[in-house]
VEXDREN-2710 file (C-alpha; in Angstrom, 1 decimal):
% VEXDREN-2710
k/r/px/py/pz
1/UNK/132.1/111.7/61.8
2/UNK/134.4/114.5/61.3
3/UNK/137.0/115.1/64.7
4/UNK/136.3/118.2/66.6
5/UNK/139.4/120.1/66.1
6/UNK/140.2/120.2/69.9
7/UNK/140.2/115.9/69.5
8/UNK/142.4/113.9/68.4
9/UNK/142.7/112.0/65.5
10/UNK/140.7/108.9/66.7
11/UNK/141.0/107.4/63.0
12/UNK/144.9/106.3/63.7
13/UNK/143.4/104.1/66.7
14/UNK/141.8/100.4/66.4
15/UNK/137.9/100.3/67.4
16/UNK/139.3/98.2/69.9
17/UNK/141.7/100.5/71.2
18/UNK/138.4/103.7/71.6
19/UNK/136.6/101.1/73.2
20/UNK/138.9/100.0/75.8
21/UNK/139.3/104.1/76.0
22/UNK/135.3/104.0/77.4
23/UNK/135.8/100.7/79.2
24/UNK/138.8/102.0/81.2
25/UNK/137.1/105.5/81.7
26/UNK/134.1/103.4/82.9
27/UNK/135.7/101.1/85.2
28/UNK/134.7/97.9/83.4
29/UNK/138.0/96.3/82.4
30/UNK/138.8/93.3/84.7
31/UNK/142.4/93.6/86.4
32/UNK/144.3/91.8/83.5
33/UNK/142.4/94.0/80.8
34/UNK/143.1/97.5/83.0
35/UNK/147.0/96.3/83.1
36/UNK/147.4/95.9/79.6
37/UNK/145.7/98.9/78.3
38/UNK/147.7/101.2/80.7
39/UNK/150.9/99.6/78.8
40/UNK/149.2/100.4/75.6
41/UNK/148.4/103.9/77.1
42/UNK/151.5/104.6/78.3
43/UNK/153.1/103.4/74.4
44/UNK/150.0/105.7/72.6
45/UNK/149.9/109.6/72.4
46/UNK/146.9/109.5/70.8
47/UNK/145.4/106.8/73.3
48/UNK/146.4/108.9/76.2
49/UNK/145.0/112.0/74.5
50/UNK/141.3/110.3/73.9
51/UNK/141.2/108.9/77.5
52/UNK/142.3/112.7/78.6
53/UNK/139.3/114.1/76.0
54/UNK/136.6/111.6/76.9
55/UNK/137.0/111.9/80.5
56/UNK/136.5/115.3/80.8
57/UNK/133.6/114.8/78.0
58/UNK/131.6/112.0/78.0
59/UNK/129.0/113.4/75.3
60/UNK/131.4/113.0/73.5
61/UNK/132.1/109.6/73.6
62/UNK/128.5/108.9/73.7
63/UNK/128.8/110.2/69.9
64/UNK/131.9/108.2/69.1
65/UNK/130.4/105.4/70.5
66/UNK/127.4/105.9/68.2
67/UNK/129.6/104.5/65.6
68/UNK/131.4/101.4/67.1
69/UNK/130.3/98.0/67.6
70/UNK/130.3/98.6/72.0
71/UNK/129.0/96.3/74.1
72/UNK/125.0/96.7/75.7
73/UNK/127.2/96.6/79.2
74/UNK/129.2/99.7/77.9
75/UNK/126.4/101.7/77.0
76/UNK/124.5/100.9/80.4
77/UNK/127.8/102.0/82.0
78/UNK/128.2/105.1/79.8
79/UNK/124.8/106.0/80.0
80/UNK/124.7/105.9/84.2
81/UNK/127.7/108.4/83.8
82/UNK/125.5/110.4/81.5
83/UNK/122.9/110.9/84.0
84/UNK/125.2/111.4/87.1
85/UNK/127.7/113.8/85.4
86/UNK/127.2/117.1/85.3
87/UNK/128.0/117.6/81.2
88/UNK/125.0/116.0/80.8
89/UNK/122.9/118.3/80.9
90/UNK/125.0/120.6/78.9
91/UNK/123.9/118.9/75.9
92/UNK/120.7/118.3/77.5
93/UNK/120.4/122.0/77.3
94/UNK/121.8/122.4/74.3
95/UNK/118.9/119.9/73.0
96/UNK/116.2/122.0/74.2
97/UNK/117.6/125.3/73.0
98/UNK/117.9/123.7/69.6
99/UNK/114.2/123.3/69.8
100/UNK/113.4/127.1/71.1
101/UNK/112.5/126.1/74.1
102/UNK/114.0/128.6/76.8
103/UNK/117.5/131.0/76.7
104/UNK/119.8/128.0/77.9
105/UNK/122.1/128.0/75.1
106/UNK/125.2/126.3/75.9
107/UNK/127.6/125.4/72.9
108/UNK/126.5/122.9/70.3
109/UNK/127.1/119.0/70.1
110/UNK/126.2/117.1/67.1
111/UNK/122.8/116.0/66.1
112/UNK/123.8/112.6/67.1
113/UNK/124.8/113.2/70.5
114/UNK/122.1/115.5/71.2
115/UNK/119.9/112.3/69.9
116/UNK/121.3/110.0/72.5
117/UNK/120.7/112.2/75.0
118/UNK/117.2/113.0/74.2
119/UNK/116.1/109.7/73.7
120/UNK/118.0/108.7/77.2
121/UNK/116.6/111.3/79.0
122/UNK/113.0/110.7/77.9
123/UNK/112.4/114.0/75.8
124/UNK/111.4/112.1/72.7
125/UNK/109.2/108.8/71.4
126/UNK/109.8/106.6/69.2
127/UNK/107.1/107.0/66.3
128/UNK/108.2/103.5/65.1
129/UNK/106.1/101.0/66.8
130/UNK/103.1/101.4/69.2
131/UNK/103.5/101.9/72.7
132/UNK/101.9/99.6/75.5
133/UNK/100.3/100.5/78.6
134/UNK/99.0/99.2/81.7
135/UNK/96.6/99.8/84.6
136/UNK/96.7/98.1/88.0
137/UNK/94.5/99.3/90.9
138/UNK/95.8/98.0/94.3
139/UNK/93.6/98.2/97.3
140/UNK/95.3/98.3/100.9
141/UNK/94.4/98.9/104.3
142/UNK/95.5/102.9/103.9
143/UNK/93.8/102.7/100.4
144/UNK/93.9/102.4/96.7
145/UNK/97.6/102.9/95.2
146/UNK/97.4/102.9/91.1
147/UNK/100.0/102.0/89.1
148/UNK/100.7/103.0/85.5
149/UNK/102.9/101.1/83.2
150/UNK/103.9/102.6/79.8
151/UNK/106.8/99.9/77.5
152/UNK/108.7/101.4/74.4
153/UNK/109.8/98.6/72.5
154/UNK/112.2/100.4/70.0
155/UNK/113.8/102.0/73.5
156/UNK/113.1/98.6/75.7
157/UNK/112.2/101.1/78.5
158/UNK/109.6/100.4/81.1
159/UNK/108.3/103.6/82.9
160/UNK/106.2/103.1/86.1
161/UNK/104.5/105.3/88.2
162/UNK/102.8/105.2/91.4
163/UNK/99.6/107.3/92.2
164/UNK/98.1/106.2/96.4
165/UNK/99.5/105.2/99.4
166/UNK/102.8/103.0/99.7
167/UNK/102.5/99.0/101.0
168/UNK/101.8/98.3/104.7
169/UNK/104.6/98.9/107.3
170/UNK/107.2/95.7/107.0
171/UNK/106.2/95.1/103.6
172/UNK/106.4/96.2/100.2
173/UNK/105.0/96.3/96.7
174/UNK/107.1/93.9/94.0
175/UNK/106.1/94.3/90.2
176/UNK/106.5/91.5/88.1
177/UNK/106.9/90.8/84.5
178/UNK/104.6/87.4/83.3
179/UNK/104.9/85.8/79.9
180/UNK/103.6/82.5/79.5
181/UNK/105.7/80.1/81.8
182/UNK/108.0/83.2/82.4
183/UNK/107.5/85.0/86.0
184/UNK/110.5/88.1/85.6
185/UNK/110.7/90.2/89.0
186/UNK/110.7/93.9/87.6
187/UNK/111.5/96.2/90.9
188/UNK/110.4/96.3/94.4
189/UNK/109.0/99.7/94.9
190/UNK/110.9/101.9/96.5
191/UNK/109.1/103.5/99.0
192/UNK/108.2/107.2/98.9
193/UNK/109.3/107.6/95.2
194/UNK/106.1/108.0/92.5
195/UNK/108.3/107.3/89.1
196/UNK/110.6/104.1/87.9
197/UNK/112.3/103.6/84.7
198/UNK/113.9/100.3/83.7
199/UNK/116.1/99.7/80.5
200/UNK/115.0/96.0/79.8
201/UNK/117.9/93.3/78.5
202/UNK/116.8/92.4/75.1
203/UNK/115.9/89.0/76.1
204/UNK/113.2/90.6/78.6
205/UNK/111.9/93.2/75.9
206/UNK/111.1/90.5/73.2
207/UNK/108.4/89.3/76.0
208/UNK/107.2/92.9/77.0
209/UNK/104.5/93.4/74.5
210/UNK/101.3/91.8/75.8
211/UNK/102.3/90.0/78.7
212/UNK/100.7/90.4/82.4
213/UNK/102.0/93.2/84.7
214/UNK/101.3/92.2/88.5
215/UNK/101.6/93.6/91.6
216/UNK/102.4/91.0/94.9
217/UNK/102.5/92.1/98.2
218/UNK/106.2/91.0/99.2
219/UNK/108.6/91.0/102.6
220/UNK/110.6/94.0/102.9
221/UNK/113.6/93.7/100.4
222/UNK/111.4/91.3/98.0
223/UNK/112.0/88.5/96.7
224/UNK/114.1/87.4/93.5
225/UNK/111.9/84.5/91.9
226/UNK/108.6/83.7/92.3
227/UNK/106.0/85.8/94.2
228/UNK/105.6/84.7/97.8
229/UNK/102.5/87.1/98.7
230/UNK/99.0/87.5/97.5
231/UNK/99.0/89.3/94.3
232/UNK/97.0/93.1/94.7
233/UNK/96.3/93.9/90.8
234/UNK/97.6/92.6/87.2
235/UNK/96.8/93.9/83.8
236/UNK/98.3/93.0/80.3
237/UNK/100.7/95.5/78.6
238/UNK/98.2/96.7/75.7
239/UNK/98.6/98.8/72.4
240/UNK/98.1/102.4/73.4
241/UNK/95.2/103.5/71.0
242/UNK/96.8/106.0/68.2
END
């Protein structure tokens, strides 16, 4: 990775020291950590200079990040800042411009931050392994609410979608995740919203392809283990055809 020449020279600084840079910037570091890296900080000109760069960029420490051993936690963390700031969709736009799509041309990042943002934002599929889908037809007093489940296992990303009327008043609709003896509560559905996406932990993912997706009728707020209400529809997460 060559340094932009407005950067600094993030070569003279540990791994460590760039990813205490995004923990800080993220608000991750416990007490005792945040302490001790504003002494380092305050020791560092080139520290200080990252932290200044990154914070007012954070695609680009989504590249630099691209390259260092960072934690799952920290790239949760610096993706939720990707979606809620608004220089994401600078390279977002950047992204599609790249591909002709539309006049929104607004500076260039590199391929690989462009990458992480397409993939993050859903623009582009993995053509490494098959995708799984599921089905689930739910009939209620008000009707029939659908739901459609599509899992990326090279992304570990669940996205849901809702197509009918929401659960009864005082209660709601809770999807769960079954894999053998394994009952994983995915998301009580918030009401009036038609799309979900979930990042699944690792652990969670392994399971993913071919278990049961169900559908319970829950309490308001749900519940966190085991279903406590009838269950409305289930369907196994299946190999979309090619």
């Amino acid at each position: 990775m060559s340094p932009r020449p407005d950067m600094p020279e993030t070569l003279e600084l540990s791994q460590a020291e760039q990813i205490g840079a995004a923990e800080y910037l993220l608000d991750l570091l416990s007490p005792e950590d945040r302490a001790a890296f504003l002494t380092r900080l305050a020791e560092a000109p080139a520290l200080a200079q990252l932290v200044e760069d990154w914070a007012g960029d954070p695609a680009a420490m989504a590249e630099a990040l691209e390259e260092l051993p960072a934690s799952d936690r920290l790239r949760r963390a610096l993706l939720d800042r990707l979606r809620a700031d608004d220089i994401a969709p600078r390279g977002l736009r950047g992204f599609i411009a790249s591909l002709g799509i539309g006049e929104l041309v607004i500076g260039t990042a590199t391929a690989v931050a462009l990458a992480f943002l397409a993939w993050e934002y859903g623009l582009m599929e993995t053509p490494l392994s098959p995708g799984y889908e599921a089905r689930l037809e739910a009939a209620g007093p008000a009707g029939e609410t659908g739901y459609l489940i599509r899992f990326n296992p090279d992304t570990a990303r669940l996205i849901l979608t809702r197509d009918g009327p929401s659960a009864p008043q005082g209660a709601g609709h809770q999807l769960w995740l079954l894999a053998g003896d394994a009952v994983i509560p995915l998301l009580l559905w918030p009401e009036g919203e038609t799309e979900q996406r979930l990042d699944l932990p690792a652990p969670v993912a392994a399971l993913a392809p071919g278990a049961t997706i169900a559908v319970t009728l829950e309490p308001l707020g749900g519940v966190l283990t085991q279903p406590q209400g009838p269950t409305l529809a289930e369907a196994e997460l299946r190999v979309l055809p090619e």
